[in-house]
C-alpha positions, 0 to 999 in steps of 0.5 A: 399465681395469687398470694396471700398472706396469712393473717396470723404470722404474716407469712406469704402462702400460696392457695395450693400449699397451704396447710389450711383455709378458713372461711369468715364473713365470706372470705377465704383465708389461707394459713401456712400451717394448722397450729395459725389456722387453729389461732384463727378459728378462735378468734377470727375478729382479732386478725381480720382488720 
């Protein structure tokens, strides 16, 4: 199973139980809840690196 860390709180998220993905600049991102996702959604550059 493959990892992934969720670019907003940092916590580790599992594909199949996270609470949300997104997609940006051709890349999913995993979110281990709705509240980073929505962080996310506003602003992607400031937690893609």
């Amino acid at each position: 199973m493959t990892e992934y860390k969720d670019p907003v709180c940092g916590m580790v998220v599992m594909p199949e139980s996270a609470e949300g993905k997104a997609e940006y600049q051709s890349k999913t991102y995993y979110f281990c809840s709705d509240q980073c996702m929505r962080d996310f959604q506003k602003d992607p550059a400031k937690y893609v690196k």
